[in-house]
MOPAC internal coordinates of N, CA, C and O (Angstrom, degrees):
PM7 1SCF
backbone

  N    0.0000 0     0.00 0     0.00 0    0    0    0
  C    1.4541 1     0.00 0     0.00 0    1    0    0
  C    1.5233 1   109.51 1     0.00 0    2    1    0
  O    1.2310 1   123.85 1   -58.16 1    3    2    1
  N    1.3943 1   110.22 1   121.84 1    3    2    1
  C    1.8257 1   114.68 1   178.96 1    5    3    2
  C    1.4321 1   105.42 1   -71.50 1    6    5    3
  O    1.2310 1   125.76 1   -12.10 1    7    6    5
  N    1.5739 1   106.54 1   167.90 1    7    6    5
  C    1.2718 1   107.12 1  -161.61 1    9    7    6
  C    1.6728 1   103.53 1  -108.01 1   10    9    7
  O    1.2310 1   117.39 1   -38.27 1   11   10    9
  N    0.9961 1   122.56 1   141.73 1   11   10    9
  C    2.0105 1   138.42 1  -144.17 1   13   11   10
  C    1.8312 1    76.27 1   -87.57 1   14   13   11
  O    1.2310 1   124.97 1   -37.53 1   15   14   13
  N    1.5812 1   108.06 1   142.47 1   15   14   13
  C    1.1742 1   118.61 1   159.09 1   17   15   14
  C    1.7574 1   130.48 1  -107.17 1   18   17   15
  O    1.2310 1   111.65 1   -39.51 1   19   18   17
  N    1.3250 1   133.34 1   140.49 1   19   18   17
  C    0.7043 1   115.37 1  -161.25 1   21   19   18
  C    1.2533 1   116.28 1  -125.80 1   22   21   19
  O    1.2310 1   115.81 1   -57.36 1   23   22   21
  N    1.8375 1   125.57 1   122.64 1   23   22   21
  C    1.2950 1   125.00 1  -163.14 1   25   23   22
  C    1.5249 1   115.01 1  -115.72 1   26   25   23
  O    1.2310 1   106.54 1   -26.95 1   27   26   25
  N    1.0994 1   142.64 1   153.05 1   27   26   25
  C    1.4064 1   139.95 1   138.36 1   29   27   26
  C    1.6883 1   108.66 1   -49.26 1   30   29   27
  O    1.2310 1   118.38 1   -60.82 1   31   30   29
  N    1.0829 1   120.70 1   119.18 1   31   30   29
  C    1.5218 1   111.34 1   153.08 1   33   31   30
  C    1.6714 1    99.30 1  -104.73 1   34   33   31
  O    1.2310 1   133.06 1   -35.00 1   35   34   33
  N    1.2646 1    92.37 1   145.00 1   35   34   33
  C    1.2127 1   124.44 1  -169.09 1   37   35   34
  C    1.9879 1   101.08 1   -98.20 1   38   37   35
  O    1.2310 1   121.31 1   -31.14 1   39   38   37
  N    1.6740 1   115.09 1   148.86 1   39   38   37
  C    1.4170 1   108.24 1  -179.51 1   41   39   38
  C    1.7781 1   114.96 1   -47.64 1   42   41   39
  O    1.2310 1   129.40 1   162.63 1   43   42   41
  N    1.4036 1    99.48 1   -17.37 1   43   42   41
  C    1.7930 1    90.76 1  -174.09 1   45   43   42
  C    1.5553 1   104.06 1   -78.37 1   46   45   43
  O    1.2310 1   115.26 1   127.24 1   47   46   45
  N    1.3712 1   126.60 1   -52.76 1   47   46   45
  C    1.5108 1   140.17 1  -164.28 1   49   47   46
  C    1.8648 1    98.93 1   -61.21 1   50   49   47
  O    1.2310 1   124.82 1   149.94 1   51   50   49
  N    0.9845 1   108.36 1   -30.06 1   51   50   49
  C    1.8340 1   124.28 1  -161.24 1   53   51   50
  C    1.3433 1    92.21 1   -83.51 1   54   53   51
  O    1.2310 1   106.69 1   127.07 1   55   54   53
  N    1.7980 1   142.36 1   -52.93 1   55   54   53
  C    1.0554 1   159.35 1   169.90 1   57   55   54
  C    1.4555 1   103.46 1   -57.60 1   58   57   55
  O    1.2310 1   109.02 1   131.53 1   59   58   57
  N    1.1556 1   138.17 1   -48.47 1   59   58   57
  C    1.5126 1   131.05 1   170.21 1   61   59   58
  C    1.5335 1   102.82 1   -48.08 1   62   61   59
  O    1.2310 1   131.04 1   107.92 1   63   62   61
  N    1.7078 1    96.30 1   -72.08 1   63   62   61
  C    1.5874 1   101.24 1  -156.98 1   65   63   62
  C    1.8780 1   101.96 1   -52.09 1   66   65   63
  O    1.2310 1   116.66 1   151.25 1   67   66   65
  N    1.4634 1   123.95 1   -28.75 1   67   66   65
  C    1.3907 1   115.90 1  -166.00 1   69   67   66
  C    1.8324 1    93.70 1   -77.60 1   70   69   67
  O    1.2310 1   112.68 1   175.83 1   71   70   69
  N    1.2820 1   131.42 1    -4.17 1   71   70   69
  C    1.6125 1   127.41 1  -177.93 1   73   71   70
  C    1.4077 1    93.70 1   -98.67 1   74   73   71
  O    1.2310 1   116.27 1   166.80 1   75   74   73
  N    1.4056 1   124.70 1   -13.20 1   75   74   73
  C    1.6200 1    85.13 1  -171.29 1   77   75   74
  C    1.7682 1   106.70 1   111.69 1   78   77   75
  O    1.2310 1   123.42 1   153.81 1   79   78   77
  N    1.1845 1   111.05 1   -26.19 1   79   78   77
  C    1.8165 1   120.03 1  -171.35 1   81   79   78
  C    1.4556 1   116.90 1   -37.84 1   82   81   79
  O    1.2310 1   115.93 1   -42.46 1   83   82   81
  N    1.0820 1   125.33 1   137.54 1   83   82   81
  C    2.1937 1   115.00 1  -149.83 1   85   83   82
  C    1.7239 1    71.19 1   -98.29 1   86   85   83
  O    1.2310 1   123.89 1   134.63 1   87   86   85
  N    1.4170 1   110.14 1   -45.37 1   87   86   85
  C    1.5841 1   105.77 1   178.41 1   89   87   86
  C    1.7015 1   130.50 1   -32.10 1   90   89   87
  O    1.2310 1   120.75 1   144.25 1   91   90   89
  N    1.4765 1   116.18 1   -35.75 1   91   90   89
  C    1.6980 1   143.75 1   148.96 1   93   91   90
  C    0.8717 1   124.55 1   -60.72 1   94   93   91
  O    1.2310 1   118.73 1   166.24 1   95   94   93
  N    1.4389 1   120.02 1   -13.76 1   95   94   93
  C    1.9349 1   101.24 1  -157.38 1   97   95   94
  C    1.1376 1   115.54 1   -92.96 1   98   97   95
  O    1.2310 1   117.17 1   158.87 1   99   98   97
  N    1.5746 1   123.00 1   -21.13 1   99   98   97
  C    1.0309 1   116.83 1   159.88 1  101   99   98
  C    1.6300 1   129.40 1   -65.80 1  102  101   99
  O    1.2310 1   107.07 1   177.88 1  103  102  101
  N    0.9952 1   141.69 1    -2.12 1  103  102  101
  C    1.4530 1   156.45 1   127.71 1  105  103  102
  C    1.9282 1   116.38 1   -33.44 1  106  105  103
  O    1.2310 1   133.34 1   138.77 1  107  106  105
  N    1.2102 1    91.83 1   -41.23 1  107  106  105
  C    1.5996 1    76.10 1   177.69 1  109  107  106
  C    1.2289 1   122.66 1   -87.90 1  110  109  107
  O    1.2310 1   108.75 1  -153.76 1  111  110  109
  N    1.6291 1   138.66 1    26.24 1  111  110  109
  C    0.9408 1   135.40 1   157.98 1  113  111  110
  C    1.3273 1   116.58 1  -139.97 1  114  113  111
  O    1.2310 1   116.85 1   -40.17 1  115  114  113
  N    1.7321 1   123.60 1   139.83 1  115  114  113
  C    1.4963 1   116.22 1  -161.83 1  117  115  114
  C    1.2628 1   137.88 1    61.52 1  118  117  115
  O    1.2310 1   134.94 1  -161.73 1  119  118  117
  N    1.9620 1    88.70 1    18.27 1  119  118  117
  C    1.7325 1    95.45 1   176.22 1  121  119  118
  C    1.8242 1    86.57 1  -132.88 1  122  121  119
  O    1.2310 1   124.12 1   -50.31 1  123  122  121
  N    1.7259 1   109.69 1   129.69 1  123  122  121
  C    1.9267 1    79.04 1   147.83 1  125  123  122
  C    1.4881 1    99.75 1  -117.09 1  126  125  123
  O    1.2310 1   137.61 1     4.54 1  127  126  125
  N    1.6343 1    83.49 1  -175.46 1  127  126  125
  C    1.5843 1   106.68 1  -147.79 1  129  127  126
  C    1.2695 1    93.61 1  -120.50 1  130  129  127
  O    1.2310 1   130.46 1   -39.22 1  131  130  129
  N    1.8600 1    97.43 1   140.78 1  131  130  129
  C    1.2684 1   109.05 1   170.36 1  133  131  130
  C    1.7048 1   118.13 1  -134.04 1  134  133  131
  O    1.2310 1   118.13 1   -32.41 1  135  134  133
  N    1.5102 1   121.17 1   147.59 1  135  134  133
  C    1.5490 1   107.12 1  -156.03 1  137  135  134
  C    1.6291 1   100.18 1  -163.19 1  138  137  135
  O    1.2310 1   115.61 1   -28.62 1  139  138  137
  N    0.6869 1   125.93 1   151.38 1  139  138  137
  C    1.9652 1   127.32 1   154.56 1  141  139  138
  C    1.4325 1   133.15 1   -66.50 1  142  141  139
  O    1.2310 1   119.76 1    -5.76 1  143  142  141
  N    1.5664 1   118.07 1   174.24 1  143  142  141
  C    1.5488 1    93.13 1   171.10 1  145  143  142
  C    1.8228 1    99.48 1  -102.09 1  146  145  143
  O    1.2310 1   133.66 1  -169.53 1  147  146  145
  N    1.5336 1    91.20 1    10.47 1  147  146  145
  C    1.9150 1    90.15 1   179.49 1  149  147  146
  C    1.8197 1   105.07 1   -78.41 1  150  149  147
  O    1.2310 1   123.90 1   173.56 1  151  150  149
  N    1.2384 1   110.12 1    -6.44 1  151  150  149
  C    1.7623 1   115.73 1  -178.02 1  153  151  150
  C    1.8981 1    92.56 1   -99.92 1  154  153  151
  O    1.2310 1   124.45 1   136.37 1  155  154  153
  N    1.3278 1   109.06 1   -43.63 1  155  154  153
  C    1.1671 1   115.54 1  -174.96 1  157  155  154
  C    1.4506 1   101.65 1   -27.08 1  158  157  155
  O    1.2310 1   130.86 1    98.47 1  159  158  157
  N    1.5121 1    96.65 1   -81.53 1  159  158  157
  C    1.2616 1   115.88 1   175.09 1  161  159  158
  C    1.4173 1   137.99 1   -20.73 1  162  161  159
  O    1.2310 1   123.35 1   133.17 1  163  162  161
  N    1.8054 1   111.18 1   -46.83 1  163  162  161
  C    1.3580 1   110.10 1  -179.61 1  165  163  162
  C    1.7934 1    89.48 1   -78.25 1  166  165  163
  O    1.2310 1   111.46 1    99.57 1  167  166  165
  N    0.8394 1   133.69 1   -80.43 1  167  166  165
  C    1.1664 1   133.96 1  -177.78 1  169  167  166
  C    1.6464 1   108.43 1    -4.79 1  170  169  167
  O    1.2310 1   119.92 1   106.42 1  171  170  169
  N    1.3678 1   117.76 1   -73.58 1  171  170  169
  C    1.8317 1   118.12 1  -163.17 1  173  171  170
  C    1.9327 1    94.35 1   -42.49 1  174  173  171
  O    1.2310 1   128.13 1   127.54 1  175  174  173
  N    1.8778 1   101.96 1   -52.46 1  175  174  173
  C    1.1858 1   113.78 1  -179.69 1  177  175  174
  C    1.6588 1   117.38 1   -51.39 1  178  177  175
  O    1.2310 1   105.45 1   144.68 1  179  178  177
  N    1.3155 1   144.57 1   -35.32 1  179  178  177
  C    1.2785 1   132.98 1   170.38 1  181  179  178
  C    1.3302 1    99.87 1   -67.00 1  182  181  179
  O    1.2310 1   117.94 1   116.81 1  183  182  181
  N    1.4028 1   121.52 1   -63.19 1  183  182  181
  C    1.6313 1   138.28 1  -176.22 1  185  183  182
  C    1.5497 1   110.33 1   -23.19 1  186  185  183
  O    1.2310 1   123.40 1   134.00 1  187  186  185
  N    1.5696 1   111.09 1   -46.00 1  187  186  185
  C    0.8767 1   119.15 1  -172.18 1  189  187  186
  C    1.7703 1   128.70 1   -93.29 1  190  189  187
  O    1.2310 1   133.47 1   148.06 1  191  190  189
  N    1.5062 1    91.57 1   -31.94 1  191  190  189
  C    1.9403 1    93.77 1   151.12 1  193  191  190
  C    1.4633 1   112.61 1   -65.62 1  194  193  191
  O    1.2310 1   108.32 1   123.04 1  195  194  193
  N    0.7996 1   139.44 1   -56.96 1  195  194  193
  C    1.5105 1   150.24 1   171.93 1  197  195  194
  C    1.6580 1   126.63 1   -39.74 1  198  197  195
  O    1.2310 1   125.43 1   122.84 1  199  198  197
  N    1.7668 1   107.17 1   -57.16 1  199  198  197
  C    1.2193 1   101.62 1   174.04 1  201  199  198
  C    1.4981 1   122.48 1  -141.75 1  202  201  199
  O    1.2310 1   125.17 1  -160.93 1  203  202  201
  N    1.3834 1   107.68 1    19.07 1  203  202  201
  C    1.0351 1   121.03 1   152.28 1  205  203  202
  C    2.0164 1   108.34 1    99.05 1  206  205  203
  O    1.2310 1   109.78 1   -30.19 1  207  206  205
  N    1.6603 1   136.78 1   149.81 1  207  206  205
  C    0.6268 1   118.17 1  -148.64 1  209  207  206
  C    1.6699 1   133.33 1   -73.86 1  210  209  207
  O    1.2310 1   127.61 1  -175.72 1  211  210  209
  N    1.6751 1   102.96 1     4.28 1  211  210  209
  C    1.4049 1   120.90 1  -171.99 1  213  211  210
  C    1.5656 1    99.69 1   -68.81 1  214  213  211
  O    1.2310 1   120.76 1   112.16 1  215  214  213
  N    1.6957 1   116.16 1   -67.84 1  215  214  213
  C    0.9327 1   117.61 1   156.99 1  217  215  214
  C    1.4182 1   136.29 1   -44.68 1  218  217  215
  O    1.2310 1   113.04 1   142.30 1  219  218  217
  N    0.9065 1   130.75 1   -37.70 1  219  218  217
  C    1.7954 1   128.63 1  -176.06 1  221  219  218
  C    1.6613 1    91.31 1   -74.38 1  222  221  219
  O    1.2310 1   114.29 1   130.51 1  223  222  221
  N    1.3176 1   128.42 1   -49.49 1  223  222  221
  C    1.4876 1   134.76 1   161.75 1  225  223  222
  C    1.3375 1   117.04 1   -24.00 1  226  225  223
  O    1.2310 1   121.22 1   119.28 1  227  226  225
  N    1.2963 1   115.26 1   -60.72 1  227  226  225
  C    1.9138 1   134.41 1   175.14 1  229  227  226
  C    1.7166 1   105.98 1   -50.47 1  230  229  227
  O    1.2310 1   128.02 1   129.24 1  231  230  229
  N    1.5524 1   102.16 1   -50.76 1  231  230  229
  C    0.9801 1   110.35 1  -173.19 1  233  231  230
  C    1.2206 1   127.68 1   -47.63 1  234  233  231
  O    1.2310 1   129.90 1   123.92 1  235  234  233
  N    1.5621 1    98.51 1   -56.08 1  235  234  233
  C    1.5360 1   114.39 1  -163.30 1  237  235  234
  C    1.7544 1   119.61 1   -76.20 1  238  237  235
  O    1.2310 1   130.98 1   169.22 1  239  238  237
  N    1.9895 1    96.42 1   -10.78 1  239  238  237
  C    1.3609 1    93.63 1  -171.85 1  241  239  238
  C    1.3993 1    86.94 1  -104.32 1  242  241  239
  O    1.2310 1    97.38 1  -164.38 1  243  242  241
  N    1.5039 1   157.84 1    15.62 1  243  242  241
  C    1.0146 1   146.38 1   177.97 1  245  243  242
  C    1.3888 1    99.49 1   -82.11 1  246  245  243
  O    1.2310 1   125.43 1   132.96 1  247  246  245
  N    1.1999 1   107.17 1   -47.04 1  247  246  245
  C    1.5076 1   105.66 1  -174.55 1  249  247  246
  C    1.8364 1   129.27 1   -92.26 1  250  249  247
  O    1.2310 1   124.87 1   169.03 1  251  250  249
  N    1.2536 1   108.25 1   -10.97 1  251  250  249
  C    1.2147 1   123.38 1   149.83 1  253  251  250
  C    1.4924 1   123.89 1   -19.94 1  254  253  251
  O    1.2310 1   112.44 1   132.09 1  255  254  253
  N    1.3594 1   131.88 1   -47.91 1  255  254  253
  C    1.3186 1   139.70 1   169.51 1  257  255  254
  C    1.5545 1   114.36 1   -59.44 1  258  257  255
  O    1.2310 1   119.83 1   156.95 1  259  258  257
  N    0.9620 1   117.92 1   -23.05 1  259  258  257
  C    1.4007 1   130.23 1   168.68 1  261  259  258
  C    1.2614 1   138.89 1   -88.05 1  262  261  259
  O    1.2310 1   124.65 1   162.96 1  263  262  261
  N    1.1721 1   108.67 1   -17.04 1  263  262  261
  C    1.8557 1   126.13 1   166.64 1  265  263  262
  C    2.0960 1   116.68 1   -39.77 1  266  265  263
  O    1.2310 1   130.67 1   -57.78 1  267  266  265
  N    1.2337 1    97.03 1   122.22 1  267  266  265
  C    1.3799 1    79.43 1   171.67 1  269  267  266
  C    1.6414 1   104.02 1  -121.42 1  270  269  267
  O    1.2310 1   108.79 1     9.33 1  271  270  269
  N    1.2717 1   138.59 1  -170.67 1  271  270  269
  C    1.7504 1   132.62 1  -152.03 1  273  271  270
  C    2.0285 1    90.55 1  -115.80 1  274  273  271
  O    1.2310 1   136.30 1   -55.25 1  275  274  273
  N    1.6712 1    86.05 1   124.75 1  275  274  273
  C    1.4971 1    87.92 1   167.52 1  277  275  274
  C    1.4153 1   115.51 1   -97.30 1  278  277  275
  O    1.2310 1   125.12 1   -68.71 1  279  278  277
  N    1.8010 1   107.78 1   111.29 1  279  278  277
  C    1.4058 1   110.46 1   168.18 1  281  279  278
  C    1.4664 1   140.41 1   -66.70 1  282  281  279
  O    1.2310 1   126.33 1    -3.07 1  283  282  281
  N    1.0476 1   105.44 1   176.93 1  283  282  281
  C    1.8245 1   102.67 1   169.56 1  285  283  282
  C    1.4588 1   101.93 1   -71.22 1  286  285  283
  O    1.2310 1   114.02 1   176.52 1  287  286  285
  N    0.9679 1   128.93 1    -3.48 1  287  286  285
  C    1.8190 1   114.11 1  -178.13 1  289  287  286
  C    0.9620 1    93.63 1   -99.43 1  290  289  287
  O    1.2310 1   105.74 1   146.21 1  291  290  289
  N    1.4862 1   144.06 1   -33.79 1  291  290  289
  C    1.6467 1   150.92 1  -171.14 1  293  291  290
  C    1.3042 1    82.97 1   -68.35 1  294  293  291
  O    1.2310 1   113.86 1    88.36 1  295  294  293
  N    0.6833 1   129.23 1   -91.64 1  295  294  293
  C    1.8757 1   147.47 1  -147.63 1  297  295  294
  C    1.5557 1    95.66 1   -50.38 1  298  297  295
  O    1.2310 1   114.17 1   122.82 1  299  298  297
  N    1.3064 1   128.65 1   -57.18 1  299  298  297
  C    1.5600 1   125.91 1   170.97 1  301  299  298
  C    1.7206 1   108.51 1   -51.93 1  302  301  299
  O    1.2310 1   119.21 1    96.48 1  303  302  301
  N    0.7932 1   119.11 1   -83.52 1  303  302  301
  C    2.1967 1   128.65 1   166.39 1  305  303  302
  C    1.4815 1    86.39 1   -17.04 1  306  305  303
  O    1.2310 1   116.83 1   101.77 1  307  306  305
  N    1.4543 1   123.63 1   -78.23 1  307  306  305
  C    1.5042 1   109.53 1  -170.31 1  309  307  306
  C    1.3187 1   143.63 1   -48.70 1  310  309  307
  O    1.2310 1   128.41 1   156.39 1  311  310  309
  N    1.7223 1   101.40 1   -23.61 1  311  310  309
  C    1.6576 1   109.05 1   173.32 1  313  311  310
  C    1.5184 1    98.10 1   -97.58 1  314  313  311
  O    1.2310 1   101.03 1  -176.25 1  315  314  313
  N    0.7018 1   152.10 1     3.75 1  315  314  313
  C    1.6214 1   147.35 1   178.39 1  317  315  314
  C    2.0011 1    88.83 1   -99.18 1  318  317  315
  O    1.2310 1   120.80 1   134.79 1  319  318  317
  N    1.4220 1   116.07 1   -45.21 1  319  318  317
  C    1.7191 1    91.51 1  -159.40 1  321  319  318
  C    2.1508 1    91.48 1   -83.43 1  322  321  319
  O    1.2310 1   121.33 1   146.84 1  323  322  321
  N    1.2997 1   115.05 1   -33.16 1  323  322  321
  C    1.6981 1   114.16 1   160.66 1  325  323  322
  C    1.5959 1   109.70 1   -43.71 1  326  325  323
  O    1.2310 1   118.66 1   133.52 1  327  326  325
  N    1.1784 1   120.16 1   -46.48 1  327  326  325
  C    1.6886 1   100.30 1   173.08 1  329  327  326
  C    1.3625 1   109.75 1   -85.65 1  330  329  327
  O    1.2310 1   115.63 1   158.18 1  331  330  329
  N    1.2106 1   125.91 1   -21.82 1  331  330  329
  C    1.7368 1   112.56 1  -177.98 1  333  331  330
  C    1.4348 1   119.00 1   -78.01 1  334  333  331
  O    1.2310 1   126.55 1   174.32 1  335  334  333
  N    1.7580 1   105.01 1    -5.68 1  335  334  333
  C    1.6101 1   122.60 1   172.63 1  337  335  334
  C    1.5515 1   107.56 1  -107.87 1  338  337  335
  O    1.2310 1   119.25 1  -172.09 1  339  338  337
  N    1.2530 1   119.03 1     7.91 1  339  338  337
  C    1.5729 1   108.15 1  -155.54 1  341  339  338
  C    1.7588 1   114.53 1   -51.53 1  342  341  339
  O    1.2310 1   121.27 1   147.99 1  343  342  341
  N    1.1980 1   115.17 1   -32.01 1  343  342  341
  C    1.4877 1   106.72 1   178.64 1  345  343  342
  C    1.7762 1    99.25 1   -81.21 1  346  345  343
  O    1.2310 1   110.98 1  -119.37 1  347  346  345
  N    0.8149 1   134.57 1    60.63 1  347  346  345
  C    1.3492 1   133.52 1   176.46 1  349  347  346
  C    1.7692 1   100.02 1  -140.79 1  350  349  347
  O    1.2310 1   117.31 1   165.55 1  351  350  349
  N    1.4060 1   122.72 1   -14.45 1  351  350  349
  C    1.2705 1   132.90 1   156.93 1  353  351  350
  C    1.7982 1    99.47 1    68.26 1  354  353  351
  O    1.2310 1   121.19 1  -133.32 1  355  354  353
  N    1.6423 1   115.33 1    46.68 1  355  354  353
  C    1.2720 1    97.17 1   169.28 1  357  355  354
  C    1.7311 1   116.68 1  -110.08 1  358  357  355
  O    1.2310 1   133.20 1    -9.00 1  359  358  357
  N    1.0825 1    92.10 1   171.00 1  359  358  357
  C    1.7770 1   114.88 1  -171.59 1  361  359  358
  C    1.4668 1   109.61 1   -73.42 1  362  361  359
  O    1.2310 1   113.70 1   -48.43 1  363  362  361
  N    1.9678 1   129.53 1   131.57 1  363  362  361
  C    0.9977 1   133.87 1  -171.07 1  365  363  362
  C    1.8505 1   104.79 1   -42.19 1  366  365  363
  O    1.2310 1   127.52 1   141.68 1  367  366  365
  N    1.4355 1   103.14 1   -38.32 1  367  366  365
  C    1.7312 1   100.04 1  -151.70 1  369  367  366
  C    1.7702 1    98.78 1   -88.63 1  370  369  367
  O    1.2310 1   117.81 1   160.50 1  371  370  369
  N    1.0696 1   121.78 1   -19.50 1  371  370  369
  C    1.8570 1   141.88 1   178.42 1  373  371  370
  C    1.8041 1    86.16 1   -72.64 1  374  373  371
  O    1.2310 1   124.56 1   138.31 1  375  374  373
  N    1.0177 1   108.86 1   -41.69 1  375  374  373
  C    2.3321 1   100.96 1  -172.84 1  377  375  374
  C    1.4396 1   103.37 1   -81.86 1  378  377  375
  O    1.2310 1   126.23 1   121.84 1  379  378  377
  N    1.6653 1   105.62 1   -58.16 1  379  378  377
  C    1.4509 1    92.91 1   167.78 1  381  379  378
  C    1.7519 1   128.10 1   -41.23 1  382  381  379
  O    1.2310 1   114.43 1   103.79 1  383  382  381
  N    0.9817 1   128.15 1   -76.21 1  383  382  381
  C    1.5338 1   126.16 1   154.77 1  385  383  382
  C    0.9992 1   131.92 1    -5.53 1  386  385  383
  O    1.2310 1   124.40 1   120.50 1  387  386  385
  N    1.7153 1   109.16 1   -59.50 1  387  386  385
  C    1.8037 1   109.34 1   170.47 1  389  387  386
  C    1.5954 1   100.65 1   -65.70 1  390  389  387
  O    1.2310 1   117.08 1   139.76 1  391  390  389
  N    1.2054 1   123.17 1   -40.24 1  391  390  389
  C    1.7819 1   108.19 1  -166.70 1  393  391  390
  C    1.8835 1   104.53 1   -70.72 1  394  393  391
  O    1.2310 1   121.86 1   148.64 1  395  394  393
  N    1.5310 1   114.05 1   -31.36 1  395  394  393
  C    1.1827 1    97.90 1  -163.21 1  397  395  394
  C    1.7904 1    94.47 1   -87.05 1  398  397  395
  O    1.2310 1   113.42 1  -170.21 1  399  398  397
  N    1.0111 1   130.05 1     9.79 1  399  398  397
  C    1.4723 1   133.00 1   155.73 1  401  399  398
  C    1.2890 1   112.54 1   -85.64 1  402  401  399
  O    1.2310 1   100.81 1   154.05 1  403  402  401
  N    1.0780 1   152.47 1   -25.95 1  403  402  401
  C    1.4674 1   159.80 1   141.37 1  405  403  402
  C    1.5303 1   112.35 1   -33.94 1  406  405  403
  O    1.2310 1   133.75 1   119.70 1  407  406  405
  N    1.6319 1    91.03 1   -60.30 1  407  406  405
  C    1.6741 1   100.07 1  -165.66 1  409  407  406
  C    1.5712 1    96.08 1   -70.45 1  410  409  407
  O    1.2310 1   106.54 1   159.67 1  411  410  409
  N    1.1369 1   142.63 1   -20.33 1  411  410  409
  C    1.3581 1   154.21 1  -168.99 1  413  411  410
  C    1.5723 1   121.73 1   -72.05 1  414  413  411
  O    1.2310 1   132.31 1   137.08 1  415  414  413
  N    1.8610 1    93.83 1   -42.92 1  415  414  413
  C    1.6482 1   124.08 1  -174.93 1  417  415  414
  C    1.7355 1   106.23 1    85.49 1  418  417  415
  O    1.2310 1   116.33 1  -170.41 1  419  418  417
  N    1.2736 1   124.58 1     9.59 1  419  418  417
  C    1.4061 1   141.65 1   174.69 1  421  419  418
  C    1.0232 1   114.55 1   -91.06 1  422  421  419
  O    1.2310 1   113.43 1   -38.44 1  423  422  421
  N    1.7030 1   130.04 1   141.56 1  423  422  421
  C    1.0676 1   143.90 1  -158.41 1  425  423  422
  C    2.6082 1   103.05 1   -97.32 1  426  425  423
  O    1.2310 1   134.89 1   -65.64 1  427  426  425
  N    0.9715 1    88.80 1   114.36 1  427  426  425
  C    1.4410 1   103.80 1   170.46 1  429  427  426
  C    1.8322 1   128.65 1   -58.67 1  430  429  427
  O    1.2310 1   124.56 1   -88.63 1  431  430  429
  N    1.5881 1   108.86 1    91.37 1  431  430  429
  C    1.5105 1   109.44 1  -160.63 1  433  431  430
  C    1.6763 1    99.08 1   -84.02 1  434  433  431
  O    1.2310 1   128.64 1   -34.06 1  435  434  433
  N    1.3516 1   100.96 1   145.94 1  435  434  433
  C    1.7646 1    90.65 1   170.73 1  437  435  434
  C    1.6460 1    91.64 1   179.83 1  438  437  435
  O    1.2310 1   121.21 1    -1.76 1  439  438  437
  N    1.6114 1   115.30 1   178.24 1  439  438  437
  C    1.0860 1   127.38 1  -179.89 1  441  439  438
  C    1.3658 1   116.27 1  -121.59 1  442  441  439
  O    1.2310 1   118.66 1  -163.14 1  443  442  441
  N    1.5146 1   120.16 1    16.86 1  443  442  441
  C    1.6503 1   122.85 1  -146.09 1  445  443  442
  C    1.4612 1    82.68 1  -117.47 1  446  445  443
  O    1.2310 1   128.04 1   -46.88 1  447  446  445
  N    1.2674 1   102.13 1   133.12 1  447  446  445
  C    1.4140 1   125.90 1  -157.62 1  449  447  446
  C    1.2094 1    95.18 1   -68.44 1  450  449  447
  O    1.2310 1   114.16 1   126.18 1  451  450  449
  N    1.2181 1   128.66 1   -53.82 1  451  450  449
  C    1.4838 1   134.95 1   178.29 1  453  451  450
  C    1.5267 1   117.36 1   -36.37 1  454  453  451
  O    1.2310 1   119.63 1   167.78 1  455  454  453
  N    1.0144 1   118.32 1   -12.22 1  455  454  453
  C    1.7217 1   122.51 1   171.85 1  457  455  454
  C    1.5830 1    96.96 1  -118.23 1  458  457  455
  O    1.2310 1   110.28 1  -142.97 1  459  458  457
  N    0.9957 1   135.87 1    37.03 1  459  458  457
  C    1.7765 1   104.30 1  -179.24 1  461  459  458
  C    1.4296 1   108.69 1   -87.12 1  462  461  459
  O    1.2310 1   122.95 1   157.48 1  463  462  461
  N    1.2550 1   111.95 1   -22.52 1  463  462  461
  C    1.6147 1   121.97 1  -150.57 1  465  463  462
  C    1.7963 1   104.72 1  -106.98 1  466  465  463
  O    1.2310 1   121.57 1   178.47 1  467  466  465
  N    1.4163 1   114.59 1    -1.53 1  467  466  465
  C    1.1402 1   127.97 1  -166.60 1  469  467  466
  C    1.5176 1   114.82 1  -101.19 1  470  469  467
  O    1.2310 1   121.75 1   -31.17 1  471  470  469
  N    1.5413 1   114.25 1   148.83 1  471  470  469
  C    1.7216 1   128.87 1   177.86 1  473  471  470
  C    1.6016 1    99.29 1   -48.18 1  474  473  471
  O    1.2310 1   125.46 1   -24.93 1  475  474  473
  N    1.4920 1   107.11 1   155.07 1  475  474  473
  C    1.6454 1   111.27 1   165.76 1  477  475  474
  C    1.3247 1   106.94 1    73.32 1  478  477  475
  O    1.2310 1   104.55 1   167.10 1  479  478  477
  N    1.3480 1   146.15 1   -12.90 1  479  478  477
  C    1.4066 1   153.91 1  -156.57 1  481  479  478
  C    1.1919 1   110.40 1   -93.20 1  482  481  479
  O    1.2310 1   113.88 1   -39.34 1  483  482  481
  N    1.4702 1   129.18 1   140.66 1  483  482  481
  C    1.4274 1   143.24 1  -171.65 1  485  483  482
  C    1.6856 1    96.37 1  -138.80 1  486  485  483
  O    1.2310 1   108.26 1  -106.57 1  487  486  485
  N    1.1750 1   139.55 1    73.43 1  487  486  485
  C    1.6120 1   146.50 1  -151.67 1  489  487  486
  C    1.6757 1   100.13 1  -118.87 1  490  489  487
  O    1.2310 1   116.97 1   -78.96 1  491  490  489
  N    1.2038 1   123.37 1   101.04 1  491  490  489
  C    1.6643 1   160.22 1   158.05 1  493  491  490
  C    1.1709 1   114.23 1   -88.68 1  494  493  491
  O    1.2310 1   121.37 1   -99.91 1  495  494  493
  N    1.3856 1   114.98 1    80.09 1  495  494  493
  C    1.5269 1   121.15 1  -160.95 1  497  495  494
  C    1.9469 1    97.12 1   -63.80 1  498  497  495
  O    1.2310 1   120.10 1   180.00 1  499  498  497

């Protein structure tokens, strides 16, 4: 039996895999997943401009089992590595994510350009 890998998906990678993206699919098996409900969130919210609230609904509880708790040490690590990137123009809940994948020792999946070139990164445009 191979050994299960374990990633952060990030709101972009989570938003593929909930469309269907052939680019994702290999992610949904032999990986688990780990995420917030602060990604949750953008996610139900695209899900839900897009396809309305049944779906963004489906969405948000599929991945629910996977949430882990963002601390005050996450949240501090995250605004210190957001200003040490600031011209890189990323989003509070995209820094949180990369740090709590760090703090984890897990590699950070996503498609947001703003990480492609970076340590810890698993980037599926």
């Amino acid at each position: 039996m191979g050994t299960v890998a374990t990633l952060f998906f990030d709101s972009y990678a989570r938003h593929e895999i909930a469309v269907g993206s052939e680019r994702y699919h290999s992610f949904l098996k032999g990986v688990r997943m780990v995420t917030t409900k602060m990604n949750l969130m953008e996610l139900h919210y695209s899900m839900l401009r897009m396809y309305g609230q049944e779906t963004a609904d489906e969405s948000y509880d599929f991945f629910v089992p996977y949430v882990v708790e963002i601390t005050d040490e996450i949240i501090k690590k995250a605004n210190l590595f957001r200003m040490a990137h600031k011209q890189r123009k990323m989003s509070y809940i995209d820094c949180m994510g990369y740090i709590i994948a760090r703090t984890m020792g897990i590699r950070f999946l996503t498609g947001d350009k703003q990480f492609k070139d970076m340590d810890n990164v698993e980037f599926v445009p």
